[in-house]
PDB file of N, CA, C and O in Angstrom:
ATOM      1  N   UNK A   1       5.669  -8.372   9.770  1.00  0.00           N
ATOM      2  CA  UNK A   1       6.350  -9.110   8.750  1.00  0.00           C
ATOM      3  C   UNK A   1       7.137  -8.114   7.904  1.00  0.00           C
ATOM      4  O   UNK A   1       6.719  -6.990   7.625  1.00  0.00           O
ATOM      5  N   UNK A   2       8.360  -8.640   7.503  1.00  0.00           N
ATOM      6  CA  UNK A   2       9.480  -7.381   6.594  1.00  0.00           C
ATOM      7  C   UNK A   2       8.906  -7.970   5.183  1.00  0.00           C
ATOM      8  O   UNK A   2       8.898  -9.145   4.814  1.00  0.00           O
ATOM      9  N   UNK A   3       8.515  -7.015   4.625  1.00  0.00           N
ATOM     10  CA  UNK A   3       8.219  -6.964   3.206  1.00  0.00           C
ATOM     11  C   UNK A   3       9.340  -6.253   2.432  1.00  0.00           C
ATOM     12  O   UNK A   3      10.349  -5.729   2.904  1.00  0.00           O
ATOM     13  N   UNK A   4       8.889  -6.358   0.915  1.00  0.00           N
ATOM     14  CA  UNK A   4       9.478  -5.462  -0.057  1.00  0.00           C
ATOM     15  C   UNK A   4       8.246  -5.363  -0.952  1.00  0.00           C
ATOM     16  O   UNK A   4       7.270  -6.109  -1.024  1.00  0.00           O
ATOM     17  N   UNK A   5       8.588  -4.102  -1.700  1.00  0.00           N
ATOM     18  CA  UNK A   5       7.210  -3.729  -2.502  1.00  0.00           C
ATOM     19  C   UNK A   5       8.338  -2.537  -3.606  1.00  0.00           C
ATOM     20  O   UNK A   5       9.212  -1.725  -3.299  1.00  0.00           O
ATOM     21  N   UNK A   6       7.715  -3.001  -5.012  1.00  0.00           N
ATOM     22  CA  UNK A   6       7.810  -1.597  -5.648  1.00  0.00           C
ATOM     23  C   UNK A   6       6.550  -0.461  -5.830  1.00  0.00           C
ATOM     24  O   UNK A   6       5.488  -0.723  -6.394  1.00  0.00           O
ATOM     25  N   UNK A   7       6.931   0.975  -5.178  1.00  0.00           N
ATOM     26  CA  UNK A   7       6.633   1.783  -4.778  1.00  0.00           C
ATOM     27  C   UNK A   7       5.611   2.606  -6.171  1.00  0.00           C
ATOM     28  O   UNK A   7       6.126   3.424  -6.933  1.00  0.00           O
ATOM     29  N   UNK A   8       4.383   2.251  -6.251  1.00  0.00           N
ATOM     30  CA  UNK A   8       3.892   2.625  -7.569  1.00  0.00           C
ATOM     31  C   UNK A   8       3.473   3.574  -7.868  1.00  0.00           C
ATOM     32  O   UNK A   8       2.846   3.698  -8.919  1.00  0.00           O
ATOM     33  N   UNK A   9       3.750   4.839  -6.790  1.00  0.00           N
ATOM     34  CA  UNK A   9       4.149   6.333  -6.887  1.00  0.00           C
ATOM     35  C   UNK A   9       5.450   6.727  -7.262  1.00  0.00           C
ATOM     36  O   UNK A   9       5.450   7.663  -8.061  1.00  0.00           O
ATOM     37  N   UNK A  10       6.910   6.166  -6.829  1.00  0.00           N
ATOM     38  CA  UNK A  10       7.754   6.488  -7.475  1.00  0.00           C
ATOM     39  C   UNK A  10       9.069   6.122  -8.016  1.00  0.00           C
ATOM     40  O   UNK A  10      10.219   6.522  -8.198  1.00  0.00           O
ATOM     41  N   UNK A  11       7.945   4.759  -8.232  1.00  0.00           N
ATOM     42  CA  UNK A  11       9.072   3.297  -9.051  1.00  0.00           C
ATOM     43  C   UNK A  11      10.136   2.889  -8.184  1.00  0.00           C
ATOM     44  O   UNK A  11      10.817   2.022  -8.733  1.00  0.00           O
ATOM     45  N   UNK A  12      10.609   3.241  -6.826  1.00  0.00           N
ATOM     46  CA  UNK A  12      11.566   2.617  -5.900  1.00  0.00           C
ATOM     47  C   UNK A  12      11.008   1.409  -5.200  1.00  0.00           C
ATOM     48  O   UNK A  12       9.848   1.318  -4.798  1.00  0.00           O
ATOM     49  N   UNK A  13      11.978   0.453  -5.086  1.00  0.00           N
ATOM     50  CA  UNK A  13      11.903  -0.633  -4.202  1.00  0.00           C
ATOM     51  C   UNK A  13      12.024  -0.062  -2.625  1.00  0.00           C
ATOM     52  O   UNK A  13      12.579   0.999  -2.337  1.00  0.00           O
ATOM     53  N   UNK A  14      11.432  -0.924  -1.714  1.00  0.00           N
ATOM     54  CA  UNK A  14      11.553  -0.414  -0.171  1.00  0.00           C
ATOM     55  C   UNK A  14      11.131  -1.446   0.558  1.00  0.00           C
ATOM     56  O   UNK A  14      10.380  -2.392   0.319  1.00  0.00           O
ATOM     57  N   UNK A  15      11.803  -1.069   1.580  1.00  0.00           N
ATOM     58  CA  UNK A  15      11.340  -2.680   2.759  1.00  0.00           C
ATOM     59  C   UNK A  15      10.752  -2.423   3.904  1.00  0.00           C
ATOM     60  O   UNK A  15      11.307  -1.397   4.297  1.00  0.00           O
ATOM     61  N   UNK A  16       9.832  -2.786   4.801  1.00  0.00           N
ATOM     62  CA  UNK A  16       9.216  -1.991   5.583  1.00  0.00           C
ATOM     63  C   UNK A  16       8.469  -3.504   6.527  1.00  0.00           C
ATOM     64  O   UNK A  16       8.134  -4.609   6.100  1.00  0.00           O
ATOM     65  N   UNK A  17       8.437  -3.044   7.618  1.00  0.00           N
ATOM     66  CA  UNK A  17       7.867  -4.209   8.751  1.00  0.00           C
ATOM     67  C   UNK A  17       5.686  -4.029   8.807  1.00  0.00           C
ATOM     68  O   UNK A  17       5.183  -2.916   8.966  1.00  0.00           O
ATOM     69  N   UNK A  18       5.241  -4.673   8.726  1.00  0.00           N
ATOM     70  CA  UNK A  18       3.767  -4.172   8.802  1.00  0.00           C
ATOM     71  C   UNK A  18       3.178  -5.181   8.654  1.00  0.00           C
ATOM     72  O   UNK A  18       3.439  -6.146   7.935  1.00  0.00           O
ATOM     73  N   UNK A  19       1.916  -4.898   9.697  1.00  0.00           N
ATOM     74  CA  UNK A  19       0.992  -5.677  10.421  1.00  0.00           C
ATOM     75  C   UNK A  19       0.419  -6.762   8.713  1.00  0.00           C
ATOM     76  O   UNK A  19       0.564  -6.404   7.544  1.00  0.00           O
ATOM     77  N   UNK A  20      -0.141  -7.933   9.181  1.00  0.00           N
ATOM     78  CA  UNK A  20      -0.696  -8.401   7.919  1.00  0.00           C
ATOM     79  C   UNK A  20      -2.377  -7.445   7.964  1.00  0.00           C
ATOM     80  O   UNK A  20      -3.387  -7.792   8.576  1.00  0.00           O
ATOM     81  N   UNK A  21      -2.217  -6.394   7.236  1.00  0.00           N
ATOM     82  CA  UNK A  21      -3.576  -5.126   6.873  1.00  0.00           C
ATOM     83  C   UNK A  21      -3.278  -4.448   5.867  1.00  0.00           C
ATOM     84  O   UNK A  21      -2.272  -4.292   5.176  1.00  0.00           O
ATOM     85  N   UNK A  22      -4.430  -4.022   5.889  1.00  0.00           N
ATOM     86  CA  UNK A  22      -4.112  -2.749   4.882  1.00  0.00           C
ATOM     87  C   UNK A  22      -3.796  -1.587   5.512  1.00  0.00           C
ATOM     88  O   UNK A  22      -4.472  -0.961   6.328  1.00  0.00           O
ATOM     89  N   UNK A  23      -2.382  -1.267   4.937  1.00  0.00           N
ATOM     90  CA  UNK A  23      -2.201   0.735   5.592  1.00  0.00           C
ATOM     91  C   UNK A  23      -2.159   1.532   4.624  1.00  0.00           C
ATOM     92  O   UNK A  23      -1.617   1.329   3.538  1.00  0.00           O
ATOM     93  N   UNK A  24      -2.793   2.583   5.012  1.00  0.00           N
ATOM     94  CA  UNK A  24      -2.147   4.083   4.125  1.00  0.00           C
ATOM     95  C   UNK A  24      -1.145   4.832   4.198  1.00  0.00           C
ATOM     96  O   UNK A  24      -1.339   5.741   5.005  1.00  0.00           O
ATOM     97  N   UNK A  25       0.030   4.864   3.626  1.00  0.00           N
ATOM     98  CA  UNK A  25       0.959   5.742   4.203  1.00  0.00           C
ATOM     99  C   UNK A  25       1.512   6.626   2.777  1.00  0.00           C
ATOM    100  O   UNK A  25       0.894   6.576   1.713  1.00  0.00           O
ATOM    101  N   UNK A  26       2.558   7.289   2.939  1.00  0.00           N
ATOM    102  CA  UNK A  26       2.673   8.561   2.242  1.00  0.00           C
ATOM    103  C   UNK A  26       4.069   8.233   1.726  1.00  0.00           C
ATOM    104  O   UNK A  26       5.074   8.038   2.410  1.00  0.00           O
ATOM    105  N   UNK A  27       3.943   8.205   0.258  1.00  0.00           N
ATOM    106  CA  UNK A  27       5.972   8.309  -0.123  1.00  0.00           C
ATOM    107  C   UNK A  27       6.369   9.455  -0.258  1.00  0.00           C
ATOM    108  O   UNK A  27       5.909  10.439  -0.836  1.00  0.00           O
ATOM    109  N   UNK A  28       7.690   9.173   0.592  1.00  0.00           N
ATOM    110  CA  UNK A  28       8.581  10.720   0.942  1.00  0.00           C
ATOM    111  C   UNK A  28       8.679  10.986  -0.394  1.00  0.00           C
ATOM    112  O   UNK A  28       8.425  12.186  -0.498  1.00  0.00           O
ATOM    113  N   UNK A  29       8.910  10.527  -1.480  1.00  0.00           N
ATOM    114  CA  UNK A  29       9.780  11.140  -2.492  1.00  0.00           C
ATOM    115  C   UNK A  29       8.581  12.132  -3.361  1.00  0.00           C
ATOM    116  O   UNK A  29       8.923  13.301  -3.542  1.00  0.00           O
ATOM    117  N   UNK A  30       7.184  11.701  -3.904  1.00  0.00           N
ATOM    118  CA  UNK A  30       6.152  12.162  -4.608  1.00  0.00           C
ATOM    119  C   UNK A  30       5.524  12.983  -3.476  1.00  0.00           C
ATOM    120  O   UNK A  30       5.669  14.191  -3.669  1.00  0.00           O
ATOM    121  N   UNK A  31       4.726  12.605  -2.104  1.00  0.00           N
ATOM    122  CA  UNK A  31       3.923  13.308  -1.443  1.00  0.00           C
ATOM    123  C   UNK A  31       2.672  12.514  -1.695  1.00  0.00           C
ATOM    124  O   UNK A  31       1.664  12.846  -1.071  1.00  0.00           O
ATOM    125  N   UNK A  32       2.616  11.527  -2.514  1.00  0.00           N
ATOM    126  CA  UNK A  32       1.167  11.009  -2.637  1.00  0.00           C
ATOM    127  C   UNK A  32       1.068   9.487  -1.611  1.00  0.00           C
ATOM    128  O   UNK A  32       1.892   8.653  -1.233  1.00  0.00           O
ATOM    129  N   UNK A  33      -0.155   9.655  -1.465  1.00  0.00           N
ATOM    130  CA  UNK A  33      -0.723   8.454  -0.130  1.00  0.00           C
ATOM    131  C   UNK A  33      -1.007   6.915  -1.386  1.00  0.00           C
ATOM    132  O   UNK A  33      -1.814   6.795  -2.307  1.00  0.00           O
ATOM    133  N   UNK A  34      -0.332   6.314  -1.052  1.00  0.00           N
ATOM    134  CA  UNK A  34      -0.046   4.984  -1.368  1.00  0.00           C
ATOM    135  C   UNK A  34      -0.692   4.205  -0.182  1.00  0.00           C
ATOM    136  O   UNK A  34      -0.515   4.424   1.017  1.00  0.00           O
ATOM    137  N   UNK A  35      -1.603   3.094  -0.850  1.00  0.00           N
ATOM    138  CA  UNK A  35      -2.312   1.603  -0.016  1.00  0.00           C
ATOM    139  C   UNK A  35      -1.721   0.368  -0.238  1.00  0.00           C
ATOM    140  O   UNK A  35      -1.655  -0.359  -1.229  1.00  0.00           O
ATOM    141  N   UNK A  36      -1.115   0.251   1.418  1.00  0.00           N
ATOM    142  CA  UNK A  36      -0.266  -1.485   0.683  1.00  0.00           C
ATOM    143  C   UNK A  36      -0.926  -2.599   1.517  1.00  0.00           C
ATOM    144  O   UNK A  36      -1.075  -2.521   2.736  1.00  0.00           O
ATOM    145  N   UNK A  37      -1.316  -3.659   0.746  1.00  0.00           N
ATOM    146  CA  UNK A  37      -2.143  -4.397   1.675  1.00  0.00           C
ATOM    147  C   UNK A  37      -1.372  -5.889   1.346  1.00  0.00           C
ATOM    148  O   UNK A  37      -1.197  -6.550   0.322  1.00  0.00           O
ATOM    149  N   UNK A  38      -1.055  -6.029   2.602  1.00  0.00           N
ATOM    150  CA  UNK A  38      -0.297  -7.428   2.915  1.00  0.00           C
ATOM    151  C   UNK A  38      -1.499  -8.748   3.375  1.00  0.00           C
ATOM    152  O   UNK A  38      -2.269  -8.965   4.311  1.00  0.00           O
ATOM    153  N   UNK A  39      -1.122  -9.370   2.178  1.00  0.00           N
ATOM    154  CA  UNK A  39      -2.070 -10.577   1.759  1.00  0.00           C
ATOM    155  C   UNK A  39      -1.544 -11.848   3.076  1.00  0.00           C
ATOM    156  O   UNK A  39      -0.578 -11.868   3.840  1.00  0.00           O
ATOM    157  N   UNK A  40      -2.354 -12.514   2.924  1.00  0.00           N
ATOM    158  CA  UNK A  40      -2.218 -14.251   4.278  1.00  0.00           C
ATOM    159  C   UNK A  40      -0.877 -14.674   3.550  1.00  0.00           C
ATOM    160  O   UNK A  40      -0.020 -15.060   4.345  1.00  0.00           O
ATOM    161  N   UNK A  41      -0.561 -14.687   2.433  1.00  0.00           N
ATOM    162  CA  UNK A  41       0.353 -15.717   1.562  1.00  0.00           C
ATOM    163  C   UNK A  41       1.606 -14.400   1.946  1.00  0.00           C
ATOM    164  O   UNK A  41       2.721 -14.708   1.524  1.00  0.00           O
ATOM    165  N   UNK A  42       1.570 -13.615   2.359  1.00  0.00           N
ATOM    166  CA  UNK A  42       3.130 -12.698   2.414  1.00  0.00           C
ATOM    167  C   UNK A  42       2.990 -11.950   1.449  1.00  0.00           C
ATOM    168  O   UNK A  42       4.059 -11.349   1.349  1.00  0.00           O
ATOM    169  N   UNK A  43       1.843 -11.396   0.137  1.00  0.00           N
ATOM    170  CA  UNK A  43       2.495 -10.853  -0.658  1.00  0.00           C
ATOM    171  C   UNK A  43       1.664  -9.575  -0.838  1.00  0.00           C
ATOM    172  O   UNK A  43       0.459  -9.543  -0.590  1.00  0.00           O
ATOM    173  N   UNK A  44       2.659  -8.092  -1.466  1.00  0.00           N
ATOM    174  CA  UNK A  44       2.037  -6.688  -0.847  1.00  0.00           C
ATOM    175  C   UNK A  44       1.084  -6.681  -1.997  1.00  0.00           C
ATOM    176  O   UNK A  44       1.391  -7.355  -2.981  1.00  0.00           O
ATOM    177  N   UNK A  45       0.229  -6.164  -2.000  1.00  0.00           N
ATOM    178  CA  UNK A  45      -0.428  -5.190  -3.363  1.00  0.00           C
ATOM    179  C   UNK A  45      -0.187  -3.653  -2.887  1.00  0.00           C
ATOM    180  O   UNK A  45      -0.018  -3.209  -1.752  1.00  0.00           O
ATOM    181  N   UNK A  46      -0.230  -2.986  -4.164  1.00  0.00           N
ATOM    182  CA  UNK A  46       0.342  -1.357  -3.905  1.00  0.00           C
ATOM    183  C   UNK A  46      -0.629  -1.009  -5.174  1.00  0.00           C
ATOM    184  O   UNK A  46      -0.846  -1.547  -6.260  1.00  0.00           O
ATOM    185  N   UNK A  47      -1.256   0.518  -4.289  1.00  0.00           N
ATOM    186  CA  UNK A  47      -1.790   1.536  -5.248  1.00  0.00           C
ATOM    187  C   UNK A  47      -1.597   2.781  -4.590  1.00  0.00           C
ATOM    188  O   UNK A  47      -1.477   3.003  -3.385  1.00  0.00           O
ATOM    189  N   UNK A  48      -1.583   3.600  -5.606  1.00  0.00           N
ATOM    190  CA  UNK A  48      -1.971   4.685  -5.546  1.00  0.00           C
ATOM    191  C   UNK A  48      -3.455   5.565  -5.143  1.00  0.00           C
ATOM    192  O   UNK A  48      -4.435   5.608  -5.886  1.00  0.00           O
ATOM    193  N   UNK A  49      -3.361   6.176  -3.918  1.00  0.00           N
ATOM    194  CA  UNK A  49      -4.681   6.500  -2.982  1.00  0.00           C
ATOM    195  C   UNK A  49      -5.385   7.579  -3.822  1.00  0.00           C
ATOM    196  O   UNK A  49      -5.520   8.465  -2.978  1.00  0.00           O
ATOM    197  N   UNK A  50      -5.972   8.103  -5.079  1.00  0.00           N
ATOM    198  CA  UNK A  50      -6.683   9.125  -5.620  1.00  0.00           C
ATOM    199  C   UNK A  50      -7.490  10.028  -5.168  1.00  0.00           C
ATOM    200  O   UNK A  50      -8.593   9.581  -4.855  1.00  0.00           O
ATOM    201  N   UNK A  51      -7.315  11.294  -5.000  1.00  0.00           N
ATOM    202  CA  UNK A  51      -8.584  11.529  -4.756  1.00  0.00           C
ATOM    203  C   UNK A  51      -9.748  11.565  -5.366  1.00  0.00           C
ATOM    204  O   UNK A  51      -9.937  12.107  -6.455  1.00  0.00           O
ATOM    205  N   UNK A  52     -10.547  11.018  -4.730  1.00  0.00           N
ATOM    206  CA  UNK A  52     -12.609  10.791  -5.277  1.00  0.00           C
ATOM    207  C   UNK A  52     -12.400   9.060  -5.272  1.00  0.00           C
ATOM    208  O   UNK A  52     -13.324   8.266  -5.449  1.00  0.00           O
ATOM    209  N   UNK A  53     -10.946   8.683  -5.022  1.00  0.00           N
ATOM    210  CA  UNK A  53     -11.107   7.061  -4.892  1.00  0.00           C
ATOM    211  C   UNK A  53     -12.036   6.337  -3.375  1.00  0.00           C
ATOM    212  O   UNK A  53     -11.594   6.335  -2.226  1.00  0.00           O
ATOM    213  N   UNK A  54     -13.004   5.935  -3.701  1.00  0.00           N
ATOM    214  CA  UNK A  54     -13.567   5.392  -2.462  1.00  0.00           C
ATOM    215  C   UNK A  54     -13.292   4.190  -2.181  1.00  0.00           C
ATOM    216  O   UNK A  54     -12.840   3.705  -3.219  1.00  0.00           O
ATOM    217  N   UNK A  55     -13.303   3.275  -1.219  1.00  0.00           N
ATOM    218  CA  UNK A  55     -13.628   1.637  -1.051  1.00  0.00           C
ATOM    219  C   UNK A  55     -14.728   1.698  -0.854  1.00  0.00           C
ATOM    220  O   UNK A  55     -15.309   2.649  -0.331  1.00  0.00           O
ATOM    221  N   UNK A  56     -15.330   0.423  -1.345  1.00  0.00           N
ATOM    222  CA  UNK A  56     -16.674   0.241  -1.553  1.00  0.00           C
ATOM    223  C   UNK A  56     -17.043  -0.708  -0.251  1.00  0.00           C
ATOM    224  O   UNK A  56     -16.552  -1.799   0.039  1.00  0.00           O
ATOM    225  N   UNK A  57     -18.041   0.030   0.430  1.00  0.00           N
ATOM    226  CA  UNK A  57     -18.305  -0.836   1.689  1.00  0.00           C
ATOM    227  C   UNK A  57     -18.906  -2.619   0.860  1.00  0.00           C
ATOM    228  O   UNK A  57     -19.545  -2.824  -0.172  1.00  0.00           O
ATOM    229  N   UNK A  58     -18.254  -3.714   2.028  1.00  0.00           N
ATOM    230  CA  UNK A  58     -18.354  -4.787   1.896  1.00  0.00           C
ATOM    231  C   UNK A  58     -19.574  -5.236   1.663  1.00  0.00           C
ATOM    232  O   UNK A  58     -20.363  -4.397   2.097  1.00  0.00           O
ATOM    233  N   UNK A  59     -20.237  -6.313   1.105  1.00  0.00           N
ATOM    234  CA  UNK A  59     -21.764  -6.641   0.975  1.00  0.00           C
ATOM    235  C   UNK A  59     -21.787  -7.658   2.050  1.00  0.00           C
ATOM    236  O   UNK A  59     -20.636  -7.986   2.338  1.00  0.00           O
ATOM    237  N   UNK A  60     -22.845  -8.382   2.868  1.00  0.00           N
ATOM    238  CA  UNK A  60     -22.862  -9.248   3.728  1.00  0.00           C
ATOM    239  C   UNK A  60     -23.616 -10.169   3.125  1.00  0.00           C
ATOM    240  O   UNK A  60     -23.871 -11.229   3.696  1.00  0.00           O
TER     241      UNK A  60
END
């Protein structure tokens, strides 16, 4: 699916094709690893990947 997202490492807009998941990928412009996770409804969430940031395994 072609998305758009503003880039919340370095305030640019960008458009990009990607699976409905979550990926990690890297903005050219900062160097820092950004998480964009494309929701059922079409829409991205964006963060910034920290280091010491963990995901918290799921509860069942």
């Amino acid at each position: 699916m072609l998305v758009r997202f503003d880039c919340p490492s370095c305030g640019k807009s960008h458009s990009f094709d990607m699976p409905e998941m979550t990926i990690h990928m890297t903005c050219s412009t900062t160097h820092e690893t950004i998480q964009l996770r494309l929701t059922a409804g079409g829409d991205v969430r964006t963060k910034v990947v920290r280091e010491g940031d963990a995901e918290k395994p799921e509860s069942k």
